[in-house]
mmCIF file of the C-alpha atoms, coordinates in Angstrom:
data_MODEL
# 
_entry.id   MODEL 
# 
loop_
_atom_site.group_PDB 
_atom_site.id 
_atom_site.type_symbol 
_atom_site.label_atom_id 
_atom_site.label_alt_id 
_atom_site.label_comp_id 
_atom_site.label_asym_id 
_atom_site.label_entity_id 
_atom_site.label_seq_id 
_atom_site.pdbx_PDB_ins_code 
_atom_site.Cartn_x 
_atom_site.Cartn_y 
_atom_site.Cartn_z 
_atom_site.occupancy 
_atom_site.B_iso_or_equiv 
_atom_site.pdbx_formal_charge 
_atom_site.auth_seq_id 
_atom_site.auth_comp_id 
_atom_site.auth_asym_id 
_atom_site.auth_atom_id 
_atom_site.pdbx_PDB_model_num 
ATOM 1   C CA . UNK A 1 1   ? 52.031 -22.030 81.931 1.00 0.00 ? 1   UNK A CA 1 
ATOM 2   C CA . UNK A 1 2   ? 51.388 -21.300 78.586 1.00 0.00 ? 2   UNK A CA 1 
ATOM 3   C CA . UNK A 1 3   ? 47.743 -20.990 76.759 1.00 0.00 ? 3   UNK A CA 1 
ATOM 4   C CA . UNK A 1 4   ? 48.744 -23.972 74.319 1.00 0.00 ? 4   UNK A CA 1 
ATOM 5   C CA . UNK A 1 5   ? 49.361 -26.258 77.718 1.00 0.00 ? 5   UNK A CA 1 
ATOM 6   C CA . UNK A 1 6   ? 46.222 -24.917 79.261 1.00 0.00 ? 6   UNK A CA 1 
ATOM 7   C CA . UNK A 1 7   ? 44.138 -26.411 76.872 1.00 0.00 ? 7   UNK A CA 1 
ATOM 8   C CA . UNK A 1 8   ? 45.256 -29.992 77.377 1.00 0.00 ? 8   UNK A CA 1 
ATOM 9   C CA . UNK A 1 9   ? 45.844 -29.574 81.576 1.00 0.00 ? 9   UNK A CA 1 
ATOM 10  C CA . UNK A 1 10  ? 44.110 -29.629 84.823 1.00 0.00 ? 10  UNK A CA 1 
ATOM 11  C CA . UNK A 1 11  ? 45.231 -26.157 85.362 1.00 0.00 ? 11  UNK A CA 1 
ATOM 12  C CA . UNK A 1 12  ? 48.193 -27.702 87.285 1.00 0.00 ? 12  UNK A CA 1 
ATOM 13  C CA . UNK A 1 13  ? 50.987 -24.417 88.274 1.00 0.00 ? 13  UNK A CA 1 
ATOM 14  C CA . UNK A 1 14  ? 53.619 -25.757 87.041 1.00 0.00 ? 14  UNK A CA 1 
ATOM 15  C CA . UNK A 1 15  ? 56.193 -23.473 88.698 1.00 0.00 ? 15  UNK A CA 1 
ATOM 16  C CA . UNK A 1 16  ? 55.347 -24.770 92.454 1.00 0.00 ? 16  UNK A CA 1 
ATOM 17  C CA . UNK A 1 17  ? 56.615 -27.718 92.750 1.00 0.00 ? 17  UNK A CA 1 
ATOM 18  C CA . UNK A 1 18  ? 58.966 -26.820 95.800 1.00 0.00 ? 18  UNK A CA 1 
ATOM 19  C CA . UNK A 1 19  ? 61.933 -27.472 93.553 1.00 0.00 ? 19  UNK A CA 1 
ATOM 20  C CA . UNK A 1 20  ? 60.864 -31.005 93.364 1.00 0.00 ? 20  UNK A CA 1 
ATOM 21  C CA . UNK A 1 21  ? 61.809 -31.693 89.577 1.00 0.00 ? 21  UNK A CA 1 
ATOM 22  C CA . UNK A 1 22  ? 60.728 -35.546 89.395 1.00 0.00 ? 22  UNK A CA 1 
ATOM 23  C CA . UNK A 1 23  ? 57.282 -34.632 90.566 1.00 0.00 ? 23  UNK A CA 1 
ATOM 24  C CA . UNK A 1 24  ? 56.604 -32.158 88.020 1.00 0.00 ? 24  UNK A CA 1 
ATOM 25  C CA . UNK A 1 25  ? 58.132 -34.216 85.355 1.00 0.00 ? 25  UNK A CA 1 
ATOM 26  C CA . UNK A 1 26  ? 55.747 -36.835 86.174 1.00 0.00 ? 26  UNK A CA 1 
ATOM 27  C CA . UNK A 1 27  ? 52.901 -34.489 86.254 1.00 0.00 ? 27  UNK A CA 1 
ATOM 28  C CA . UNK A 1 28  ? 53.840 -33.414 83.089 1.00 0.00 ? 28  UNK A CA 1 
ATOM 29  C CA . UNK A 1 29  ? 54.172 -36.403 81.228 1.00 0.00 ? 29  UNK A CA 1 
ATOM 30  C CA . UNK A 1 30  ? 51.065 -37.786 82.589 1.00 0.00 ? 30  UNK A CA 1 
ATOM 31  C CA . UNK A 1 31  ? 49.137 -34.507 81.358 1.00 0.00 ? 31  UNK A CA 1 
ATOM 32  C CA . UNK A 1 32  ? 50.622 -35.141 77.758 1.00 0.00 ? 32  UNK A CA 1 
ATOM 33  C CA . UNK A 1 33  ? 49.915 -38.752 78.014 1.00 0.00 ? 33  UNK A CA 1 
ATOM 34  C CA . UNK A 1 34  ? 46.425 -37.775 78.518 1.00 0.00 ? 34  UNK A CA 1 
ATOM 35  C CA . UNK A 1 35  ? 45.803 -35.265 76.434 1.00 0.00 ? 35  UNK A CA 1 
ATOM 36  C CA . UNK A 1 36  ? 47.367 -37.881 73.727 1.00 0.00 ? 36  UNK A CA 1 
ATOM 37  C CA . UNK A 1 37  ? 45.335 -40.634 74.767 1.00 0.00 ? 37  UNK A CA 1 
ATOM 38  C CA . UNK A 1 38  ? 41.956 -38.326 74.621 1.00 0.00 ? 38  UNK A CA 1 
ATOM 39  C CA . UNK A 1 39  ? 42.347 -36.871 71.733 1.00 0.00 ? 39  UNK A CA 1 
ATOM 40  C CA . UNK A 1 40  ? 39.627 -38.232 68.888 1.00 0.00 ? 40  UNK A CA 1 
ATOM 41  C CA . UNK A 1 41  ? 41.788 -38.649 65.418 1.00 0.00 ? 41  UNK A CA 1 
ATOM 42  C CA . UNK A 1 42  ? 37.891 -39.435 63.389 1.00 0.00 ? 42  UNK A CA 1 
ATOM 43  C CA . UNK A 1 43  ? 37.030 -36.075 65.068 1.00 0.00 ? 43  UNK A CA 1 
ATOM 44  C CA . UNK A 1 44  ? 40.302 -34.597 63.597 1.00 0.00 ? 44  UNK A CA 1 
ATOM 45  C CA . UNK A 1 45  ? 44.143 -34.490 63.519 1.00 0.00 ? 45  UNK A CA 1 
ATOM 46  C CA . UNK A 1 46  ? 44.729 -31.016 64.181 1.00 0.00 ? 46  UNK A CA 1 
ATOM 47  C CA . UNK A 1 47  ? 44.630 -31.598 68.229 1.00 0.00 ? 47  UNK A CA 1 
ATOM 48  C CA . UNK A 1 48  ? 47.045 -34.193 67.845 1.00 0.00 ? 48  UNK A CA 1 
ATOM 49  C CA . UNK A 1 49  ? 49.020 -31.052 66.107 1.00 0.00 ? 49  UNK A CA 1 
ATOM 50  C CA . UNK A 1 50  ? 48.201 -28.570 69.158 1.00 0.00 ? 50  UNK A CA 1 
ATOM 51  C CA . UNK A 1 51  ? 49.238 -31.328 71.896 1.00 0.00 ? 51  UNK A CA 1 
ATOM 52  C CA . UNK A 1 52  ? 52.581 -31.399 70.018 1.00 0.00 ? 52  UNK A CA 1 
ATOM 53  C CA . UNK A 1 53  ? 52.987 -27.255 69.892 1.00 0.00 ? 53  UNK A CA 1 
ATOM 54  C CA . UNK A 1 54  ? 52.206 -27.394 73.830 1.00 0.00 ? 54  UNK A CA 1 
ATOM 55  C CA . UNK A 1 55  ? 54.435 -29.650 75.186 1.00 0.00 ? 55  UNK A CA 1 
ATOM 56  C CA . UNK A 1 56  ? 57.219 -30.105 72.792 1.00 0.00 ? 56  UNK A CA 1 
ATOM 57  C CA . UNK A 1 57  ? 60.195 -27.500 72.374 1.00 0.00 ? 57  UNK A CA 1 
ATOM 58  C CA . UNK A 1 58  ? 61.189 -25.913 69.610 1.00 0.00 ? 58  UNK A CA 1 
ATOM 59  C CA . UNK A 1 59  ? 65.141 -27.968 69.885 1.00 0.00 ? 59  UNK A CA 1 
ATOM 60  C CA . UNK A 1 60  ? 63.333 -31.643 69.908 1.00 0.00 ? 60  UNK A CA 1 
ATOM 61  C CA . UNK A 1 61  ? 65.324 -34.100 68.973 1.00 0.00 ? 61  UNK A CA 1 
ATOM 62  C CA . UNK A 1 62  ? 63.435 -37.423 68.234 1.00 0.00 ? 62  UNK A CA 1 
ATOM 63  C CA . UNK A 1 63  ? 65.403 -40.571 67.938 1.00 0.00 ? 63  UNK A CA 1 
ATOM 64  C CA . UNK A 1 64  ? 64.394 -43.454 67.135 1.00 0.00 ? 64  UNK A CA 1 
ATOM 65  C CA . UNK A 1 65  ? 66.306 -46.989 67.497 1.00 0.00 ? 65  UNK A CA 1 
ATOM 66  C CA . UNK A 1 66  ? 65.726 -48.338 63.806 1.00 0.00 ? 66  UNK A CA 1 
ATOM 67  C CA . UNK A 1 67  ? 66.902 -45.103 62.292 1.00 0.00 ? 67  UNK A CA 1 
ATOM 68  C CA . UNK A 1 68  ? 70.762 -44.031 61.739 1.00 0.00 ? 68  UNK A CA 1 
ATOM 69  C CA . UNK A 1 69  ? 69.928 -40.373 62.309 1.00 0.00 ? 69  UNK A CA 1 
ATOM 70  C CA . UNK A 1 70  ? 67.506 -38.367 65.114 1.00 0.00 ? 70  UNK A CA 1 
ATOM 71  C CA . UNK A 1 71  ? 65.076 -36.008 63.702 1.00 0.00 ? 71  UNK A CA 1 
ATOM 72  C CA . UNK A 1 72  ? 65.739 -32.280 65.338 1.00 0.00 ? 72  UNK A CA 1 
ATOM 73  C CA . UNK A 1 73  ? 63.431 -29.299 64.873 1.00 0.00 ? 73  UNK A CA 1 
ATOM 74  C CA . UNK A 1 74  ? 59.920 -28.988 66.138 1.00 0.00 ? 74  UNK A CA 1 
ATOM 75  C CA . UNK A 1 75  ? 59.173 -28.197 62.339 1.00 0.00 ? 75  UNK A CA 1 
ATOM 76  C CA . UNK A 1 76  ? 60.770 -31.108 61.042 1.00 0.00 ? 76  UNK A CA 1 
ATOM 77  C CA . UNK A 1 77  ? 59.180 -33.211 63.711 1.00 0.00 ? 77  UNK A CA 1 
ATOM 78  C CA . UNK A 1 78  ? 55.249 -31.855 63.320 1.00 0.00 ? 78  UNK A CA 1 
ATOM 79  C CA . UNK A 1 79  ? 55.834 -32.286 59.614 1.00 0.00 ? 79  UNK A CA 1 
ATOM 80  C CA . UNK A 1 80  ? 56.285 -35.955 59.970 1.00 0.00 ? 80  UNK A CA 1 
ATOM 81  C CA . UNK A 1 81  ? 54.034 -36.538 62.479 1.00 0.00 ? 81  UNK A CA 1 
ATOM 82  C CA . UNK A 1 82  ? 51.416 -33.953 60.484 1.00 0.00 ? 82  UNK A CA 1 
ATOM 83  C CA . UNK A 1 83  ? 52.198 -36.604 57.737 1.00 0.00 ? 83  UNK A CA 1 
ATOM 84  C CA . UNK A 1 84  ? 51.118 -39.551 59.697 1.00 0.00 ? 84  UNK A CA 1 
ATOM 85  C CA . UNK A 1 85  ? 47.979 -38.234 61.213 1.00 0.00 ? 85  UNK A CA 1 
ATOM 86  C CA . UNK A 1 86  ? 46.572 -36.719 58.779 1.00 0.00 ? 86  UNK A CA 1 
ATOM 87  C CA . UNK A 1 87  ? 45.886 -40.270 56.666 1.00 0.00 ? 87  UNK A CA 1 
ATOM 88  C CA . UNK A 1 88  ? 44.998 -41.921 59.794 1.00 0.00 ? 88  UNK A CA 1 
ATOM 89  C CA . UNK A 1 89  ? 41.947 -39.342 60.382 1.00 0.00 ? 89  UNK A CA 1 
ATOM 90  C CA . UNK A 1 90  ? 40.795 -39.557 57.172 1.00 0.00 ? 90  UNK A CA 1 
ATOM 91  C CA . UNK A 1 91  ? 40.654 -43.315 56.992 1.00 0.00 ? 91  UNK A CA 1 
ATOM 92  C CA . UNK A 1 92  ? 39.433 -43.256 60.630 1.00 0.00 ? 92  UNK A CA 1 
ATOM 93  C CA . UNK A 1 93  ? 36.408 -40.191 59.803 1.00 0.00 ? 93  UNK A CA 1 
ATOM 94  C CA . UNK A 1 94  ? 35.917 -41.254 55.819 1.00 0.00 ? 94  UNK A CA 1 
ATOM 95  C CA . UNK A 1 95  ? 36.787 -45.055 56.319 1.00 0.00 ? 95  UNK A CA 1 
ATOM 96  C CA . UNK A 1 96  ? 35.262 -46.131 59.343 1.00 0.00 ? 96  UNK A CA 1 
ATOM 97  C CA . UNK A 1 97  ? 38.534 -46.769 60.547 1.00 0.00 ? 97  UNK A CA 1 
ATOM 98  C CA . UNK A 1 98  ? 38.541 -47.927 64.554 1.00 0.00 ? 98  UNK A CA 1 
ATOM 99  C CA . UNK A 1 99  ? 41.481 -46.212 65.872 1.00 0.00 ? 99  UNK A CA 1 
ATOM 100 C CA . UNK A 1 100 ? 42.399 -46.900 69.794 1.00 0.00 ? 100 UNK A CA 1 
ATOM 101 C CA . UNK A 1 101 ? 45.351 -45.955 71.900 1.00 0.00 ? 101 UNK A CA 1 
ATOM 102 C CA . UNK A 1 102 ? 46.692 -46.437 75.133 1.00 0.00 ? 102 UNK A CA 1 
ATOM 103 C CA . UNK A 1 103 ? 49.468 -46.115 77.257 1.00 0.00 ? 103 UNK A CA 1 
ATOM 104 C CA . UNK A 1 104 ? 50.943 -47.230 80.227 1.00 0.00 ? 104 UNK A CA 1 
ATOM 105 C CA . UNK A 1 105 ? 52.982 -45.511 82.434 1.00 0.00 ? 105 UNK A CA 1 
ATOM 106 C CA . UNK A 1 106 ? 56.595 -47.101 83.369 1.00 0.00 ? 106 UNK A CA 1 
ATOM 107 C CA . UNK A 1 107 ? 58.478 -46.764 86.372 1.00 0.00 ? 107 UNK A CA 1 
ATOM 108 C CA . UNK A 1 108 ? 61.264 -44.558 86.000 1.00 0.00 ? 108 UNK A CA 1 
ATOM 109 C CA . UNK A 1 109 ? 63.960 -43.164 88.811 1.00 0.00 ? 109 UNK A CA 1 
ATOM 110 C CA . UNK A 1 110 ? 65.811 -40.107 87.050 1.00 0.00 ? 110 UNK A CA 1 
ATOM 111 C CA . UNK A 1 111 ? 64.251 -36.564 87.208 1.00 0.00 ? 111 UNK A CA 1 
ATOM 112 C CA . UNK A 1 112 ? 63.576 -34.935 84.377 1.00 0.00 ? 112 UNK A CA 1 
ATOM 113 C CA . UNK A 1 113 ? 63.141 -38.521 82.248 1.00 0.00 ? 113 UNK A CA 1 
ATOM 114 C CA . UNK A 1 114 ? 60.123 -40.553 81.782 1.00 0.00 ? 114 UNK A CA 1 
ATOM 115 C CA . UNK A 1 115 ? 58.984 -43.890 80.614 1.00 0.00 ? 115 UNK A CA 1 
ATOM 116 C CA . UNK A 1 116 ? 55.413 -44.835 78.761 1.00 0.00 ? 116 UNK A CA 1 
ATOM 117 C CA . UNK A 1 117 ? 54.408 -48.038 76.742 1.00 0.00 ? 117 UNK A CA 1 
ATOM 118 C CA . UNK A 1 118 ? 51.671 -47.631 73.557 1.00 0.00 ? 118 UNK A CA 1 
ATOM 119 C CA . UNK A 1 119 ? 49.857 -49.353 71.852 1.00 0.00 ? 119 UNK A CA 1 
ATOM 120 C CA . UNK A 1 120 ? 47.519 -48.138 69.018 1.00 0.00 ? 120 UNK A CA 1 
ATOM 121 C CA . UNK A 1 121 ? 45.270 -50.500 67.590 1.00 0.00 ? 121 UNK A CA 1 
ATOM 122 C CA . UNK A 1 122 ? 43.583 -49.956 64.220 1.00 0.00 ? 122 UNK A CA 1 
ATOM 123 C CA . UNK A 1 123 ? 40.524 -51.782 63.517 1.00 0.00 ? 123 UNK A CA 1 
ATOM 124 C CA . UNK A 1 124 ? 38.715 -52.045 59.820 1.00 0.00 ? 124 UNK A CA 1 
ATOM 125 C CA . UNK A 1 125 ? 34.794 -52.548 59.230 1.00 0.00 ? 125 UNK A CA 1 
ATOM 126 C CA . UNK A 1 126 ? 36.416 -55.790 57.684 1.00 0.00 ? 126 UNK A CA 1 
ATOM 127 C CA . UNK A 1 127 ? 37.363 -56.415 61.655 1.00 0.00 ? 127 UNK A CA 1 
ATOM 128 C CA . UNK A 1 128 ? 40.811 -56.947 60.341 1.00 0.00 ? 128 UNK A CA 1 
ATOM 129 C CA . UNK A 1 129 ? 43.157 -55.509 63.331 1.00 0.00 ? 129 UNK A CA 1 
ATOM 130 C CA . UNK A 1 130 ? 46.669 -54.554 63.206 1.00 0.00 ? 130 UNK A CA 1 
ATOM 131 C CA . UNK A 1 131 ? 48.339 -53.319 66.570 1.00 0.00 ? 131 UNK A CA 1 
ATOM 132 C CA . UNK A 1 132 ? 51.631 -51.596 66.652 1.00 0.00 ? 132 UNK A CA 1 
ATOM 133 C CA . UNK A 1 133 ? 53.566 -51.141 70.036 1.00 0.00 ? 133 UNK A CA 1 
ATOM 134 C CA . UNK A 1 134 ? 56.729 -49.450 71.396 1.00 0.00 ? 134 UNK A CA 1 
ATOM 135 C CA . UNK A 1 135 ? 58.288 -47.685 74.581 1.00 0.00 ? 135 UNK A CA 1 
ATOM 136 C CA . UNK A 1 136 ? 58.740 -43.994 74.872 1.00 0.00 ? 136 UNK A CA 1 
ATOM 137 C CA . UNK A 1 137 ? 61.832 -42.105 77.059 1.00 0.00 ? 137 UNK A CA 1 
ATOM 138 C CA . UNK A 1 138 ? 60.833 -38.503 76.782 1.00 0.00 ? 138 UNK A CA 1 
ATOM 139 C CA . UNK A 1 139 ? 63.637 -36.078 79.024 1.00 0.00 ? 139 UNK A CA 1 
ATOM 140 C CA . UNK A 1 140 ? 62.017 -33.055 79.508 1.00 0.00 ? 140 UNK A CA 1 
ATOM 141 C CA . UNK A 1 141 ? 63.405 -28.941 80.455 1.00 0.00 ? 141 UNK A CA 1 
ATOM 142 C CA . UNK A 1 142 ? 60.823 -27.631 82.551 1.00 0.00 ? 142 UNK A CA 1 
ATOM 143 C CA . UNK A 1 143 ? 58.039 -27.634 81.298 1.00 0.00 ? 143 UNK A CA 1 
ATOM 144 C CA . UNK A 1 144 ? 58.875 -29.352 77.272 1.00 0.00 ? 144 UNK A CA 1 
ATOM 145 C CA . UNK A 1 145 ? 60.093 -32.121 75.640 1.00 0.00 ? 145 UNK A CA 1 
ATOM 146 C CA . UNK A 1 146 ? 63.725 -31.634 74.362 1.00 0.00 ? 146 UNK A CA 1 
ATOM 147 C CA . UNK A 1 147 ? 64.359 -35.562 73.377 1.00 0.00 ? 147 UNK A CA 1 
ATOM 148 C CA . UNK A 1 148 ? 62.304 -38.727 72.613 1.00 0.00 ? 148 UNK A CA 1 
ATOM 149 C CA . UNK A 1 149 ? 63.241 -41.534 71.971 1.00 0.00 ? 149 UNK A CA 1 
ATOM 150 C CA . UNK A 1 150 ? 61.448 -44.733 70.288 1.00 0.00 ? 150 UNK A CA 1 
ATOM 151 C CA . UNK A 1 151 ? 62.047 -48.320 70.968 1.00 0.00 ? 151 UNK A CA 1 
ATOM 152 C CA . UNK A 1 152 ? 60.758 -51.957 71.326 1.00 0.00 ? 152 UNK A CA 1 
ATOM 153 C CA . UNK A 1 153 ? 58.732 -51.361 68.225 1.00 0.00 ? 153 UNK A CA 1 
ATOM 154 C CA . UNK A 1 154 ? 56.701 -54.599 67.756 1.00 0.00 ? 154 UNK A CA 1 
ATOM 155 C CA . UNK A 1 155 ? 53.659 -55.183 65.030 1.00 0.00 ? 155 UNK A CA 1 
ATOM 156 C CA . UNK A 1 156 ? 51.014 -57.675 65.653 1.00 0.00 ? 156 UNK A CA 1 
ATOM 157 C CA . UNK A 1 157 ? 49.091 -58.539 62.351 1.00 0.00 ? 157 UNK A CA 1 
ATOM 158 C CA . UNK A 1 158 ? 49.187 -57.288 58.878 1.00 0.00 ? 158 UNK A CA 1 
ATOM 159 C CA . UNK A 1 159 ? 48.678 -53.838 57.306 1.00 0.00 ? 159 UNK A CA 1 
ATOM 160 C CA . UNK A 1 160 ? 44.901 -52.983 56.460 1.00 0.00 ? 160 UNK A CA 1 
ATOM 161 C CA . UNK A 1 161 ? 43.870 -52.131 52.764 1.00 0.00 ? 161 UNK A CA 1 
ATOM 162 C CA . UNK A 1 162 ? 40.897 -50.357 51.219 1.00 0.00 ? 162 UNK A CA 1 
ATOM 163 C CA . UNK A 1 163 ? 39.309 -53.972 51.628 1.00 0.00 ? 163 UNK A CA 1 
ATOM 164 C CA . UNK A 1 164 ? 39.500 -53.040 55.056 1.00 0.00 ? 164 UNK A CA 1 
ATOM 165 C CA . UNK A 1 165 ? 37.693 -49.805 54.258 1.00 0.00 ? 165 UNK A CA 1 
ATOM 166 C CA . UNK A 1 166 ? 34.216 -48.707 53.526 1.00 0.00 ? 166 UNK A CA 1 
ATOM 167 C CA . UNK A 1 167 ? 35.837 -46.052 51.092 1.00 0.00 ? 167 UNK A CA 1 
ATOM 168 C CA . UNK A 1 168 ? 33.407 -47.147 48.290 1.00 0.00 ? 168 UNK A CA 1 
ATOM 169 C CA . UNK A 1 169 ? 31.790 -44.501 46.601 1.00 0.00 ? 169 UNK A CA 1 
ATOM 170 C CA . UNK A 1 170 ? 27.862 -45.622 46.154 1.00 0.00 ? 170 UNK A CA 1 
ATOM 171 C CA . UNK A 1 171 ? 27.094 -43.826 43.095 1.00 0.00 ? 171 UNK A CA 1 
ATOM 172 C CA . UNK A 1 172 ? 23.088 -42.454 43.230 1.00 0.00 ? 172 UNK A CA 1 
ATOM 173 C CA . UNK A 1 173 ? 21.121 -44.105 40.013 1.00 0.00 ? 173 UNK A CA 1 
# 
């Protein structure tokens, strides 16, 4: 177990698992799903970052069913999602953004393959909400994510705007 995965598990060996590779696979992705799901994006993005370098391998290939083309390279990868999070804390720490996810696990029957639902809800001091949604197959090599794929991406209300923000400066007089 690496240092990076320490930080985000219950200390779980990962290497005795009596050769049972669905077990460990679903101890695995529920650690990541945790460690996801705890995480505090007002508090800041960069442990969003660190969950990613712990669990993900340096071959990911993220596809993602809207898109013609997967995304491959864990640089390529943390660079968009580095890209994403990084507005999302800012509006959640500077903006008084609400920011909740959750996940659910699926059922799933092949080893080495798992199955989670999100949803991530986003919440302006307006108390305008949009929620986004999808499913997640991850297929993991030991102990890291080699492929993820995206689907059943579903939006429930419209995008927030700065009206949705408290990003006003108050100027002192």
């Amino acid at each position: 177990m690496s240092e990076e995965q320490g930080l985000f598990t219950e200390h779980i060996d990962r290497n005795h698992f009596d050769g049972d590779l669905y077990t460990s696979t679903q101890i695995l992705e529920h650690d990541l799903n945790a460690a996801i799901v705890e995480a505090q994006i007002s508090e800041s993005f960069e442990e969003h970052l660190a969950i990613f370098d712990a669990f993900y391998a340096d071959d990911i290939e993220v596809s993602v069913e809207t898109a013609d083309e997967p995304i491959r390279g864990k640089a390529r990868v943390r660079s968009i999602l580095a890209n994403f999070l990084y507005p999302v804390h800012v509006m959640a720490e500077v903006g008084g953004l609400m920011v909740t996810i959750r996940q659910t696990a699926m059922a799933g029957d092949v080893a080495g393959e798992t199955h989670s639902a999100w949803t991530l809800e986003f919440v302006g001091v307006s108390g305008k909400t949009c929620t986004l949604s999808w499913r997640v197959l991850r297929k993991w090599d030991g102990s890291r994510v080699v492929y993820e794929y995206h689907y059943d991406q579903q939006q429930k209300g419209g995008p927030l705007t700065f009206a949705d923000l408290s990003l006003n400066a108050n100027p002192s007089v």
